[in-house]
mmCIF entry with sequence, helices, sheets and N, C-alpha, C, O atoms, coordinates in Angstrom:
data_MODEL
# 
_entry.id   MODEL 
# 
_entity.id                         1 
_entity.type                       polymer 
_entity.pdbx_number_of_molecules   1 
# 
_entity_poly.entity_id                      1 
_entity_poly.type                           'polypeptide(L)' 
_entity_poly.nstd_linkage                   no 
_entity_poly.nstd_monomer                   no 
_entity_poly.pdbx_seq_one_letter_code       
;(UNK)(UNK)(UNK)(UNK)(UNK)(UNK)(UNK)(UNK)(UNK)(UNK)(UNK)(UNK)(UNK)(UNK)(UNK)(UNK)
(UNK)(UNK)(UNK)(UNK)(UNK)(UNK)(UNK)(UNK)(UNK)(UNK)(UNK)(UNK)(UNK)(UNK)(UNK)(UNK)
(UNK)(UNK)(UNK)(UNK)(UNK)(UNK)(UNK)(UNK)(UNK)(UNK)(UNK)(UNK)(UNK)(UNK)(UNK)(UNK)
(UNK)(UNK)(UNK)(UNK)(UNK)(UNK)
;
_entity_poly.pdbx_seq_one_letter_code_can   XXXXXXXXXXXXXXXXXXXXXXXXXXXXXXXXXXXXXXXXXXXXXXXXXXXXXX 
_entity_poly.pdbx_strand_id                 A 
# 
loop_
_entity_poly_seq.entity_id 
_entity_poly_seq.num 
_entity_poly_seq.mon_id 
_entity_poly_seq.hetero 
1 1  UNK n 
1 2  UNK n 
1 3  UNK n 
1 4  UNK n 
1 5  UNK n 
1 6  UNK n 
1 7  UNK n 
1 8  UNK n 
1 9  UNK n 
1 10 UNK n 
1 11 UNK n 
1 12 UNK n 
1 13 UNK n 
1 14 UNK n 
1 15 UNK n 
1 16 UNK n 
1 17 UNK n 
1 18 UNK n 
1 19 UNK n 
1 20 UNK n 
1 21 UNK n 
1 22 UNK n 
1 23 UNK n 
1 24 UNK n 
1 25 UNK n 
1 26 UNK n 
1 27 UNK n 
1 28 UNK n 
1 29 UNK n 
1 30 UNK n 
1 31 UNK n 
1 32 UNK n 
1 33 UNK n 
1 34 UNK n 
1 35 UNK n 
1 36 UNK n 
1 37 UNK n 
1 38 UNK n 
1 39 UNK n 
1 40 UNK n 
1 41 UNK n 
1 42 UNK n 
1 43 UNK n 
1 44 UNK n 
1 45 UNK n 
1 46 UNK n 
1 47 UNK n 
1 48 UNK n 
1 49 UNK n 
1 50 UNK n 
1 51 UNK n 
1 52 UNK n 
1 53 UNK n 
1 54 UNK n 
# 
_struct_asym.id          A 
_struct_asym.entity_id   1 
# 
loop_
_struct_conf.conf_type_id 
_struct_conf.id 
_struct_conf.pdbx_PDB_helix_id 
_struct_conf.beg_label_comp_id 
_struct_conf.beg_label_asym_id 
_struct_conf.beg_label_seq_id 
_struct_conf.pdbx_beg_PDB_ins_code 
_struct_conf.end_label_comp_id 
_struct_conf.end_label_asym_id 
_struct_conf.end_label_seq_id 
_struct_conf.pdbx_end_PDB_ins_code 
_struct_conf.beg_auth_comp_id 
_struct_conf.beg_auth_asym_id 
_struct_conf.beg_auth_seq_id 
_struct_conf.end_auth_comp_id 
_struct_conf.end_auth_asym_id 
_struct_conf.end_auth_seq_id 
_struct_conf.pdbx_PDB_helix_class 
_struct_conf.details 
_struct_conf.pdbx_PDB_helix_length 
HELX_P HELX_P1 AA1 UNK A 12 ? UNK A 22 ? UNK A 12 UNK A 22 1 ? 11 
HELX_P HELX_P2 AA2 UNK A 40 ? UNK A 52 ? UNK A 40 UNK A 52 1 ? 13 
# 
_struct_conf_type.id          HELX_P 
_struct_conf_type.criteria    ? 
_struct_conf_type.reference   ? 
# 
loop_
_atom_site.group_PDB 
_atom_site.id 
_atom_site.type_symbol 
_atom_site.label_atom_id 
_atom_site.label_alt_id 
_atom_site.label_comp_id 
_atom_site.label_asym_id 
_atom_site.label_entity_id 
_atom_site.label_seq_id 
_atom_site.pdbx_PDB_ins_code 
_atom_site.Cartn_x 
_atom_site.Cartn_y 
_atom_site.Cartn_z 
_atom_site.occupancy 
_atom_site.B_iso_or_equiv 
_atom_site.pdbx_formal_charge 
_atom_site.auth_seq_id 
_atom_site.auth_comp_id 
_atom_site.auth_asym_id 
_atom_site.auth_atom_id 
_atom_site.pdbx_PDB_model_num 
ATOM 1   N N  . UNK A 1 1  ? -15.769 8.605   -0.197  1.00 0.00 ? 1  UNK A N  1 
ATOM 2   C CA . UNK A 1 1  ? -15.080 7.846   0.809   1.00 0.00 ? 1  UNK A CA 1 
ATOM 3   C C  . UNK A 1 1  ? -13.641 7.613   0.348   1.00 0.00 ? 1  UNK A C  1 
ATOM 4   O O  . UNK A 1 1  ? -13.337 7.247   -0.787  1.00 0.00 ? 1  UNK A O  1 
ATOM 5   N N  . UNK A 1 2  ? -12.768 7.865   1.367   1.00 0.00 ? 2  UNK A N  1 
ATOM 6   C CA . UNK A 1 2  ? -11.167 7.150   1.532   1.00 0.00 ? 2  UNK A CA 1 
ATOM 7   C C  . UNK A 1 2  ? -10.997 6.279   1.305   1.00 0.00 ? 2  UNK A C  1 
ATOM 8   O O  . UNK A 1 2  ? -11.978 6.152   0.573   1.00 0.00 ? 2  UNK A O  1 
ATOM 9   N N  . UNK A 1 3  ? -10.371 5.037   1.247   1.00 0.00 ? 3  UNK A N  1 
ATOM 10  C CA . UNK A 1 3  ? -9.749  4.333   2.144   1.00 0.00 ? 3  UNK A CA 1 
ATOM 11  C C  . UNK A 1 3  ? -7.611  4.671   2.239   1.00 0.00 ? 3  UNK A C  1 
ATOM 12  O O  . UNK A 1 3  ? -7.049  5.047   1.210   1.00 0.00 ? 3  UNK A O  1 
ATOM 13  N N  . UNK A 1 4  ? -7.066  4.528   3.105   1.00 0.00 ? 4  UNK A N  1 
ATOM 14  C CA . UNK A 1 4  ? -5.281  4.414   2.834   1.00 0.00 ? 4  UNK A CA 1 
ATOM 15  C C  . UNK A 1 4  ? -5.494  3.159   3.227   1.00 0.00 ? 4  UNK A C  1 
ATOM 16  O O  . UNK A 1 4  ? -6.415  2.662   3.874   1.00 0.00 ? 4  UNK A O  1 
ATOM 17  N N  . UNK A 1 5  ? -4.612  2.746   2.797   1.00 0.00 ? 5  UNK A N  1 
ATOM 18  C CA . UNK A 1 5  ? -3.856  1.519   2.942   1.00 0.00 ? 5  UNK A CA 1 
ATOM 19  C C  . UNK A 1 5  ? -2.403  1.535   2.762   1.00 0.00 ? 5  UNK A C  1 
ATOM 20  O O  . UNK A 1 5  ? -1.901  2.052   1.764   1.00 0.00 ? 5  UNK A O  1 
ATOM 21  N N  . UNK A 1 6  ? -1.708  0.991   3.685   1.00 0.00 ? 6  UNK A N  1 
ATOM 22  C CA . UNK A 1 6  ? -0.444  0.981   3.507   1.00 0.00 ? 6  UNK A CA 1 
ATOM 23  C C  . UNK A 1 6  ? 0.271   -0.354  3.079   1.00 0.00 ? 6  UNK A C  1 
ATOM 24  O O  . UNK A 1 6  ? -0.347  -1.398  3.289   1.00 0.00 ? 6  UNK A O  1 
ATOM 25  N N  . UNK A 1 7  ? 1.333   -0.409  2.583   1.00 0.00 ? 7  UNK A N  1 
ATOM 26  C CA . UNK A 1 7  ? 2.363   -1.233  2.267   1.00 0.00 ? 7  UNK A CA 1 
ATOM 27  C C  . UNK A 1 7  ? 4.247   -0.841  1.646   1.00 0.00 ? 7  UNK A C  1 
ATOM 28  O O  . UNK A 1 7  ? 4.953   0.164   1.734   1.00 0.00 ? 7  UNK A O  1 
ATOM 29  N N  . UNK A 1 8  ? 4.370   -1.650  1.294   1.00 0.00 ? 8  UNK A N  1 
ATOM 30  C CA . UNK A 1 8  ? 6.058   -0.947  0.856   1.00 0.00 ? 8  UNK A CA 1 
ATOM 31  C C  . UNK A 1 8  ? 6.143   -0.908  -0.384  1.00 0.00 ? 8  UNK A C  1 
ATOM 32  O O  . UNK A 1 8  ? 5.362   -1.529  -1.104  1.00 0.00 ? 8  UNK A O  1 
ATOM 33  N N  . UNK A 1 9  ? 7.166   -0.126  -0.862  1.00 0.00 ? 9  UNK A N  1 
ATOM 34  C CA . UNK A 1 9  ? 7.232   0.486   -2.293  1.00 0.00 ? 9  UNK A CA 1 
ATOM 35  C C  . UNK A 1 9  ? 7.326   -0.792  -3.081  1.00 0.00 ? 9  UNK A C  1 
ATOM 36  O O  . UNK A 1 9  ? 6.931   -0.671  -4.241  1.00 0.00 ? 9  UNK A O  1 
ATOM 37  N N  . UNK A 1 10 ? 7.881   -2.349  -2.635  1.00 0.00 ? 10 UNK A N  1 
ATOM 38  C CA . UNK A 1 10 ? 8.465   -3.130  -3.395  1.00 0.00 ? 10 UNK A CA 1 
ATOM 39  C C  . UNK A 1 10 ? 6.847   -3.875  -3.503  1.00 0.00 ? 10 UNK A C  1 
ATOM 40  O O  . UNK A 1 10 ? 6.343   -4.255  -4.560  1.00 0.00 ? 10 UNK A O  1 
ATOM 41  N N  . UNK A 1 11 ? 6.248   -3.960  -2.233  1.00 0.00 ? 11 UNK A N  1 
ATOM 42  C CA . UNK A 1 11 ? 4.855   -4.660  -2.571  1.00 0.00 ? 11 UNK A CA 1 
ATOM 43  C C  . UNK A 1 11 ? 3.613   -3.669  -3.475  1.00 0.00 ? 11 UNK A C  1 
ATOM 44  O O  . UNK A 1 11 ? 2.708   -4.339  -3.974  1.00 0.00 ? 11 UNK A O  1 
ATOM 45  N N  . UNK A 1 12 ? 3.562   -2.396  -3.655  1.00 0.00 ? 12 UNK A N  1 
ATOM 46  C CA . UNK A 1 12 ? 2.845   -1.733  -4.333  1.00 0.00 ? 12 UNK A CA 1 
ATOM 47  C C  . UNK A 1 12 ? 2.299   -2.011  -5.509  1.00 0.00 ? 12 UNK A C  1 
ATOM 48  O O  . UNK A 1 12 ? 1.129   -1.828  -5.845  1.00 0.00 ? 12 UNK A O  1 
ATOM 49  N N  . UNK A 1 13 ? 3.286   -2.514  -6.208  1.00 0.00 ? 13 UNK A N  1 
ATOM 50  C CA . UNK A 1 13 ? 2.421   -2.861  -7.403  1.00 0.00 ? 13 UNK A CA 1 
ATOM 51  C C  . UNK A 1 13 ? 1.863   -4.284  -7.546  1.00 0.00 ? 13 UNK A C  1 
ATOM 52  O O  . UNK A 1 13 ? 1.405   -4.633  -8.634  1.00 0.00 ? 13 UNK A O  1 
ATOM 53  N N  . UNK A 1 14 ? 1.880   -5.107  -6.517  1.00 0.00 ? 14 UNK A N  1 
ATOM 54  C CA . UNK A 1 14 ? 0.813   -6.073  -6.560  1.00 0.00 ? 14 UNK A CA 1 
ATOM 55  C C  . UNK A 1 14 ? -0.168  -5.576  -5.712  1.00 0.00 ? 14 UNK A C  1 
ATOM 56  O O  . UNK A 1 14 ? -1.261  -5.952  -6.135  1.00 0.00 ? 14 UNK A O  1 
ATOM 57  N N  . UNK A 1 15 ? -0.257  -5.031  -4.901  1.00 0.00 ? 15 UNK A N  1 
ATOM 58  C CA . UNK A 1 15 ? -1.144  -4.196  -4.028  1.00 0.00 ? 15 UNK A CA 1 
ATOM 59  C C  . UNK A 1 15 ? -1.930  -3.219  -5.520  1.00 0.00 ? 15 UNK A C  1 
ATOM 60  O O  . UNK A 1 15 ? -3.159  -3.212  -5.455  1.00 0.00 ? 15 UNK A O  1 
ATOM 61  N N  . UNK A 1 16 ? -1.648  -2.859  -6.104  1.00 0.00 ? 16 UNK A N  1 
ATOM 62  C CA . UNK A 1 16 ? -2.403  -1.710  -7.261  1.00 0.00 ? 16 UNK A CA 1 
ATOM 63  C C  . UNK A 1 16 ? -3.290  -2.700  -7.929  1.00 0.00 ? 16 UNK A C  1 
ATOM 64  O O  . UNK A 1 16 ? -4.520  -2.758  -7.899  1.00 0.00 ? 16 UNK A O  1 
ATOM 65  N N  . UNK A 1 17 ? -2.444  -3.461  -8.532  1.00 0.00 ? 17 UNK A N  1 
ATOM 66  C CA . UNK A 1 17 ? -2.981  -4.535  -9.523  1.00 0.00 ? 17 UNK A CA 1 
ATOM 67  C C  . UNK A 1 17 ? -4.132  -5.521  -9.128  1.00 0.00 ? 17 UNK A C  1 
ATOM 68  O O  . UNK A 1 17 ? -4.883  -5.999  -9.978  1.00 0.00 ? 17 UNK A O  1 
ATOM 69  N N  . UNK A 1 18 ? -4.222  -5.782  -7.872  1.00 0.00 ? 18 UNK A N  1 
ATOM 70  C CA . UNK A 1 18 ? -5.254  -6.232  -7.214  1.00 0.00 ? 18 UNK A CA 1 
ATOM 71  C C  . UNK A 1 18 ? -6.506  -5.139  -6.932  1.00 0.00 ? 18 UNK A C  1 
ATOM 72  O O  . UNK A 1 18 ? -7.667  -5.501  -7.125  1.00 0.00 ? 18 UNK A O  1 
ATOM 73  N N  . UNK A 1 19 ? -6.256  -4.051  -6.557  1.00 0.00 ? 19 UNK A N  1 
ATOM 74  C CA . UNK A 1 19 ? -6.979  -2.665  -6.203  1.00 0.00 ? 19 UNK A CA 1 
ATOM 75  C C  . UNK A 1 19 ? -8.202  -3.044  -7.807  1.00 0.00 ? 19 UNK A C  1 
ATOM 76  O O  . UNK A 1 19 ? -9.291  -3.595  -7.967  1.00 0.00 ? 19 UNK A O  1 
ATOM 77  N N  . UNK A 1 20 ? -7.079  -2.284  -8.767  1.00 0.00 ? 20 UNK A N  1 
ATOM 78  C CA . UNK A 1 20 ? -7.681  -2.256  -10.309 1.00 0.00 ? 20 UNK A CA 1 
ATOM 79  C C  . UNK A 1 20 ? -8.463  -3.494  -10.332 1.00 0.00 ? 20 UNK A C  1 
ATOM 80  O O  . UNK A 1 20 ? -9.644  -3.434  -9.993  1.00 0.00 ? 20 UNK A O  1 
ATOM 81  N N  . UNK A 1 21 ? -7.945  -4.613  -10.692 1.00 0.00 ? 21 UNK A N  1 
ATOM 82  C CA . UNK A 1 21 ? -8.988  -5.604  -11.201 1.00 0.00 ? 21 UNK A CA 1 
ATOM 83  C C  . UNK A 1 21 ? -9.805  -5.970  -10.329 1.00 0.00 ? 21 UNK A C  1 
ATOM 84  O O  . UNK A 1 21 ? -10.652 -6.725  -10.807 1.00 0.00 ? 21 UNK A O  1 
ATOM 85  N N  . UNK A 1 22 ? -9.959  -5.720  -8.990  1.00 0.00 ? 22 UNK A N  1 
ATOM 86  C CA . UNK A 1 22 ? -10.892 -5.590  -8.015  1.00 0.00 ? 22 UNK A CA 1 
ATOM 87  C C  . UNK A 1 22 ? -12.104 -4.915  -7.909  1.00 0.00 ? 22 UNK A C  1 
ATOM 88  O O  . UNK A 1 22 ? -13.224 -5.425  -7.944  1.00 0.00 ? 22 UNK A O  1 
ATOM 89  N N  . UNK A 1 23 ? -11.828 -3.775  -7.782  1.00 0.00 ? 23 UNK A N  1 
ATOM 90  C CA . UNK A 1 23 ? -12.732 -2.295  -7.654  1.00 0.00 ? 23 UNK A CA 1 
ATOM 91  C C  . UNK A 1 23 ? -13.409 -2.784  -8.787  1.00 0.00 ? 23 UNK A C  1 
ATOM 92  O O  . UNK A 1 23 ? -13.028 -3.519  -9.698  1.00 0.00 ? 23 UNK A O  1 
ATOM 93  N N  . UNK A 1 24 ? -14.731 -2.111  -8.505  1.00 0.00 ? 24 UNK A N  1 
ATOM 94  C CA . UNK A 1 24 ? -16.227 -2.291  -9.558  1.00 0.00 ? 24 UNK A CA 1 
ATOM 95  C C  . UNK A 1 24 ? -15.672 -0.708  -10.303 1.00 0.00 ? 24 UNK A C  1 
ATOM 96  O O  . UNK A 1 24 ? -14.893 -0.897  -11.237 1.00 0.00 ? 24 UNK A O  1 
ATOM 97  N N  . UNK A 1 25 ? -15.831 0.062   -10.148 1.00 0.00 ? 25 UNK A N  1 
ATOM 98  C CA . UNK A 1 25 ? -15.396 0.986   -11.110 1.00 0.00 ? 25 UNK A CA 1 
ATOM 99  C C  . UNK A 1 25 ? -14.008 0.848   -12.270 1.00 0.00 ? 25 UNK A C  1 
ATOM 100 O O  . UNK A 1 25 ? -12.828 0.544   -12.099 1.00 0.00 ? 25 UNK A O  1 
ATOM 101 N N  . UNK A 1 26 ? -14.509 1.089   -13.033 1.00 0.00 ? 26 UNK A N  1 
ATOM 102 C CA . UNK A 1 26 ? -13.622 1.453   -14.444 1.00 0.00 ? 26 UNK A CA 1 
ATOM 103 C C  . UNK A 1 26 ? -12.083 2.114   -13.926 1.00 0.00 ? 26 UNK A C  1 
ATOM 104 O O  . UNK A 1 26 ? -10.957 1.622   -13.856 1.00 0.00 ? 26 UNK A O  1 
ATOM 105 N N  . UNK A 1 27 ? -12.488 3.095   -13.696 1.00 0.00 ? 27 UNK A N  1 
ATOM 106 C CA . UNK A 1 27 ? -11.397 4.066   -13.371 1.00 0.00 ? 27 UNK A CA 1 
ATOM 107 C C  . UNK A 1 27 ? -11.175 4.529   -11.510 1.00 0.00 ? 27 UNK A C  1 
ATOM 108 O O  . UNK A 1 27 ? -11.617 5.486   -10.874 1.00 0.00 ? 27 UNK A O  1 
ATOM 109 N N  . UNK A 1 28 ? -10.394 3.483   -11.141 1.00 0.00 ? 28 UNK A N  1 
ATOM 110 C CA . UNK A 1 28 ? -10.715 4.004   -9.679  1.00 0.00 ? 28 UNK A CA 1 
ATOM 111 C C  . UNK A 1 28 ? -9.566  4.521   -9.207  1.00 0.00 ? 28 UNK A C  1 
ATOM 112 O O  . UNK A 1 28 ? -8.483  4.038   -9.537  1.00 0.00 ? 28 UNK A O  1 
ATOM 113 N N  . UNK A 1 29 ? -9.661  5.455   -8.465  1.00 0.00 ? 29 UNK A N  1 
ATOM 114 C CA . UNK A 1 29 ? -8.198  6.227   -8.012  1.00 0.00 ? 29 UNK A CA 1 
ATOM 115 C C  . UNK A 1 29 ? -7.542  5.449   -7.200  1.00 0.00 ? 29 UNK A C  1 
ATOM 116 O O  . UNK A 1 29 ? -8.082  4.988   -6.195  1.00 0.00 ? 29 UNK A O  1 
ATOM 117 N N  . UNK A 1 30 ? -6.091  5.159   -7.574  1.00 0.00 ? 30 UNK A N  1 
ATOM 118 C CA . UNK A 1 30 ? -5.049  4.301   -7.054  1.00 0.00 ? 30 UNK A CA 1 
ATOM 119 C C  . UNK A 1 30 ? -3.814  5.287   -6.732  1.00 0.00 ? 30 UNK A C  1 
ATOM 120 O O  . UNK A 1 30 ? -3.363  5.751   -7.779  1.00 0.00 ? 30 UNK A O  1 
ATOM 121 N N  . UNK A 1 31 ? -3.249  5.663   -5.766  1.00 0.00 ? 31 UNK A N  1 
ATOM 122 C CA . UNK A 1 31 ? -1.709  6.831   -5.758  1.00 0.00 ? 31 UNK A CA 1 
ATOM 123 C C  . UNK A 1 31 ? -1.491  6.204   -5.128  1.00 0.00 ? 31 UNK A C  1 
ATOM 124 O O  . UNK A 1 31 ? -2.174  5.292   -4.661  1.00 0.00 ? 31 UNK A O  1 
ATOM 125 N N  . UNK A 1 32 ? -0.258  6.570   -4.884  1.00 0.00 ? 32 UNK A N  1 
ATOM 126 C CA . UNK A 1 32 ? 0.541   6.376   -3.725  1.00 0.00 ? 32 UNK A CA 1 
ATOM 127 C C  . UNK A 1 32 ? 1.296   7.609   -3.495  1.00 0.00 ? 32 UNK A C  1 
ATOM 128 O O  . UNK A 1 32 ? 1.675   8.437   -4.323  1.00 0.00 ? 32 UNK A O  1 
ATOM 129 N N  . UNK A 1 33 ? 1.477   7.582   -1.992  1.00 0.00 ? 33 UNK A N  1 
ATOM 130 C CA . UNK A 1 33 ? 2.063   8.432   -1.153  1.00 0.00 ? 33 UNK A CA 1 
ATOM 131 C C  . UNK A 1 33 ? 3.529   8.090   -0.697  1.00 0.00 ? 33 UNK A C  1 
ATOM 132 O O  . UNK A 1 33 ? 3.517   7.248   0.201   1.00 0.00 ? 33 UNK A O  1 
ATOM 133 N N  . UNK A 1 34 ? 4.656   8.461   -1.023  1.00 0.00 ? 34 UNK A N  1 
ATOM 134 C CA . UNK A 1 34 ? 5.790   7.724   -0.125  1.00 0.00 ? 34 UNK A CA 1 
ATOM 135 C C  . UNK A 1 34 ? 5.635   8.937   1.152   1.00 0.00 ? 34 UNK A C  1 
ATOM 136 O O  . UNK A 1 34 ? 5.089   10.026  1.328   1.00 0.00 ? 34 UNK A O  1 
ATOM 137 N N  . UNK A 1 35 ? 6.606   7.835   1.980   1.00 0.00 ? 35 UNK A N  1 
ATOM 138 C CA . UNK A 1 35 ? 6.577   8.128   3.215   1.00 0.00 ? 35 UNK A CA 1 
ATOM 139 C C  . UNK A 1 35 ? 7.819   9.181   3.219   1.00 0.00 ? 35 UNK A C  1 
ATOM 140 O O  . UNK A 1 35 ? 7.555   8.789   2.082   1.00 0.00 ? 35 UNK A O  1 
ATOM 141 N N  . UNK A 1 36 ? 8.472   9.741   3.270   1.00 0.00 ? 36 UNK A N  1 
ATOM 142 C CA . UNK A 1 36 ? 10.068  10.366  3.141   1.00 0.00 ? 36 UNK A CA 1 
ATOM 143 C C  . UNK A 1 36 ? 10.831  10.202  4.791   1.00 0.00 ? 36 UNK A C  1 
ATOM 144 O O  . UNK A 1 36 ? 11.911  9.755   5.177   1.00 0.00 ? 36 UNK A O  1 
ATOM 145 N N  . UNK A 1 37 ? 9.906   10.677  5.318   1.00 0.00 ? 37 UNK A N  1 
ATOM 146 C CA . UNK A 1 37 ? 10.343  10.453  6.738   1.00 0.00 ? 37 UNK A CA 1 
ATOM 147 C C  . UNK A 1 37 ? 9.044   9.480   8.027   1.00 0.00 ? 37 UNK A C  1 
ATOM 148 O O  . UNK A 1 37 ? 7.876   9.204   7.753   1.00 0.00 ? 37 UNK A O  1 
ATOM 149 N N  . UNK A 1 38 ? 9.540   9.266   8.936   1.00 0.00 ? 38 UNK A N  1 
ATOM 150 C CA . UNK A 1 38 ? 8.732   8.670   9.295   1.00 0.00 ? 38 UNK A CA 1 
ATOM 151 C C  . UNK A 1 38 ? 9.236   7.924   11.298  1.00 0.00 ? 38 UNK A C  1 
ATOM 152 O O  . UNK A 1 38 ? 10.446  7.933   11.523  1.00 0.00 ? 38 UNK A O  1 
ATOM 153 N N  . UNK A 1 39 ? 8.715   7.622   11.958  1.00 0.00 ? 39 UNK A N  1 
ATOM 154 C CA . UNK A 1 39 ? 9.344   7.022   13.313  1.00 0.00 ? 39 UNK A CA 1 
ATOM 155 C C  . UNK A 1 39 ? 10.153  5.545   12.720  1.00 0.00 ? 39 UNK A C  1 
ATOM 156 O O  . UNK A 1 39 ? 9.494   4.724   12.082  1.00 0.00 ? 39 UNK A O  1 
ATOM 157 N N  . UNK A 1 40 ? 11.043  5.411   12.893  1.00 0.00 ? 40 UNK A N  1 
ATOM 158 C CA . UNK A 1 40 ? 11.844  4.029   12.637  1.00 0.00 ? 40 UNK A CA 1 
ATOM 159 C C  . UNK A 1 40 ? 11.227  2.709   13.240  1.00 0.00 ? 40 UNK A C  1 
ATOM 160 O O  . UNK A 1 40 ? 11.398  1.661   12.617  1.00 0.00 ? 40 UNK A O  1 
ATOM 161 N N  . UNK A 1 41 ? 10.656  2.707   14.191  1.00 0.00 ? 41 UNK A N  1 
ATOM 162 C CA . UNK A 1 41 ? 10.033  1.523   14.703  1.00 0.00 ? 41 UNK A CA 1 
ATOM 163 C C  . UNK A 1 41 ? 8.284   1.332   14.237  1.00 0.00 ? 41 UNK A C  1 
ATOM 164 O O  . UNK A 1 41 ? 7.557   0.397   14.571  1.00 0.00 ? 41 UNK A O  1 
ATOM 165 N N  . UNK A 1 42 ? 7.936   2.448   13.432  1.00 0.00 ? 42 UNK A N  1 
ATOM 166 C CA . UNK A 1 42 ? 7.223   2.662   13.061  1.00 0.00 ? 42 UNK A CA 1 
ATOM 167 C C  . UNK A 1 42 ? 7.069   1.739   11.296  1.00 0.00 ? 42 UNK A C  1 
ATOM 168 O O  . UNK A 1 42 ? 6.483   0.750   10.856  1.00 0.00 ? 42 UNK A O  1 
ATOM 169 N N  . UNK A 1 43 ? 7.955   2.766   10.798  1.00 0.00 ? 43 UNK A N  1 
ATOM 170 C CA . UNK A 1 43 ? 8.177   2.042   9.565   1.00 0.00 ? 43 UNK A CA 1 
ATOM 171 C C  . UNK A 1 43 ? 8.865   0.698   9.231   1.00 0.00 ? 43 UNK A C  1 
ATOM 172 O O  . UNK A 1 43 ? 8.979   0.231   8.098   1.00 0.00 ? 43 UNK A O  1 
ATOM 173 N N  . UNK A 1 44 ? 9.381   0.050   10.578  1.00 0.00 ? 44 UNK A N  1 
ATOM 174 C CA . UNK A 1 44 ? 9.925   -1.149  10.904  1.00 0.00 ? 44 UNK A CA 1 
ATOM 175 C C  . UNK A 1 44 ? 8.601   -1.778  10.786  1.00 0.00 ? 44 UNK A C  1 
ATOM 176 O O  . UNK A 1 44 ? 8.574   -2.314  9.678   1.00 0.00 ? 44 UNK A O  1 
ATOM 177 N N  . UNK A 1 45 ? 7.741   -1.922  11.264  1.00 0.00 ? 45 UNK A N  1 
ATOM 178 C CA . UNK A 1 45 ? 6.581   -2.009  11.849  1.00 0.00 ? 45 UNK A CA 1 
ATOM 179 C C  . UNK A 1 45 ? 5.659   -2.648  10.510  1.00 0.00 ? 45 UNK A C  1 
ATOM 180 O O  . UNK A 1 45 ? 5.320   -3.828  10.420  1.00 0.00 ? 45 UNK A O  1 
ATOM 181 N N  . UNK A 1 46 ? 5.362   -1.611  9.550   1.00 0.00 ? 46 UNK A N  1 
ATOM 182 C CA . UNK A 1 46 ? 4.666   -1.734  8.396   1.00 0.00 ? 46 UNK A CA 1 
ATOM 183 C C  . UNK A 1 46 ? 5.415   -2.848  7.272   1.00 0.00 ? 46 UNK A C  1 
ATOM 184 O O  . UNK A 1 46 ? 4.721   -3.459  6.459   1.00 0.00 ? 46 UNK A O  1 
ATOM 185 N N  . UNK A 1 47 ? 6.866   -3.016  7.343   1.00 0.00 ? 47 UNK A N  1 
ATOM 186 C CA . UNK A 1 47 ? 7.656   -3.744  6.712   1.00 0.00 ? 47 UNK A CA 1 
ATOM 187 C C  . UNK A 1 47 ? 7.371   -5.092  6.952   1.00 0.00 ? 47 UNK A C  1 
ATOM 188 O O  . UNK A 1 47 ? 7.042   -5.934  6.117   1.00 0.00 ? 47 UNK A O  1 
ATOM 189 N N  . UNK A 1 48 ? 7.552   -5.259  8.379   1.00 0.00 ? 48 UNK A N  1 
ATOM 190 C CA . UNK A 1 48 ? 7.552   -6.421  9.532   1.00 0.00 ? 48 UNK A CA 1 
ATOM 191 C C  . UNK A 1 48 ? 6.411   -7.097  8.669   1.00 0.00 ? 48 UNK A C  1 
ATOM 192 O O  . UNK A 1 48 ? 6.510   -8.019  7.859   1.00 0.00 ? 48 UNK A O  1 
ATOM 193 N N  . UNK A 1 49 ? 5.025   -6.203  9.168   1.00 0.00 ? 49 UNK A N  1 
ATOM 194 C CA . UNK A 1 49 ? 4.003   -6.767  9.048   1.00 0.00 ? 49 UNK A CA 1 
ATOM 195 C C  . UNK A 1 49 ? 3.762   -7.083  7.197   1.00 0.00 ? 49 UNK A C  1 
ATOM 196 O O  . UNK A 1 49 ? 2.868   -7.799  6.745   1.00 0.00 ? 49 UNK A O  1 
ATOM 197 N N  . UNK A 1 50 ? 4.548   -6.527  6.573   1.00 0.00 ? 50 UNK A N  1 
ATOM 198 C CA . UNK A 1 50 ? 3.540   -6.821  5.429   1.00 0.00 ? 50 UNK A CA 1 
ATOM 199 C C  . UNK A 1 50 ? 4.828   -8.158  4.276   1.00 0.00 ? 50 UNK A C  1 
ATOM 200 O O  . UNK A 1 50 ? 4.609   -8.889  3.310   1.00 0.00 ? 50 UNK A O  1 
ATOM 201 N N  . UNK A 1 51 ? 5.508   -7.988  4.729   1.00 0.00 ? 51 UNK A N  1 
ATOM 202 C CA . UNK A 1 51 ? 6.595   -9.030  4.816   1.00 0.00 ? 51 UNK A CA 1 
ATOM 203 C C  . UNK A 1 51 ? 5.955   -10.531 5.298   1.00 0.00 ? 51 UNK A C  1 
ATOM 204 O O  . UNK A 1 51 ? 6.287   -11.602 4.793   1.00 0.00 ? 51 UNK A O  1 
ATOM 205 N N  . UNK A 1 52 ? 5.254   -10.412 6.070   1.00 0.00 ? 52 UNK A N  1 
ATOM 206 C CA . UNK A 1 52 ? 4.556   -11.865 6.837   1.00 0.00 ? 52 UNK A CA 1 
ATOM 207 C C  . UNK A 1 52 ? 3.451   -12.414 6.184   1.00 0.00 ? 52 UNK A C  1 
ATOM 208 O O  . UNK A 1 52 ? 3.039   -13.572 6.109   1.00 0.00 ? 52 UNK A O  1 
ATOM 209 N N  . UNK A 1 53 ? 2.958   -11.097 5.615   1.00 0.00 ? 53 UNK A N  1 
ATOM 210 C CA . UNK A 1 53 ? 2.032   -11.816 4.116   1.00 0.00 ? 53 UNK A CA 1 
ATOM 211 C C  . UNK A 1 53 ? 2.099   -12.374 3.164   1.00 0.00 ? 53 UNK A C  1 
ATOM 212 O O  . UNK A 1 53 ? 1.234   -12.865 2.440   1.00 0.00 ? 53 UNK A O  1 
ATOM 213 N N  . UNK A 1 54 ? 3.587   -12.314 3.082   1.00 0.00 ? 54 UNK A N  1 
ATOM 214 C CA . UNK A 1 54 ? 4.050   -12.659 1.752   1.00 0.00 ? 54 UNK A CA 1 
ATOM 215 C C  . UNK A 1 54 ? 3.867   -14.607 1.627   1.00 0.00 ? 54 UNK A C  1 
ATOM 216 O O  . UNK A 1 54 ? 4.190   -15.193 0.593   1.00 0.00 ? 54 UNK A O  1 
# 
């Protein structure tokens, strides 16, 4: 099984660090993907929202 999850490059590594000491496995696969391109209201969008979590 997958999961993505998205967030921004600046929130990632509290996003990882939670992943790791979370996950029941030892070694669980954590990457990241940057986006390079993307729709602008789109990636407005993911900012917006993950900005409001903070």
């Amino acid at each position: 099984m997958q999961t993505l999850l998205k967030t921004t490059e600046e929130r990632h590594p509290a996003l990882e660090a939670y992943l790791l000491q979370a996950h029941p496995w030892d070694n669980p696969e954590v990457c990241a993907v940057p986006i390079s391109a993307g729709a602008e209201r789109w990636k407005q969008w993911i900012h917006d929202v993950v900005m409001e979590q903070r």
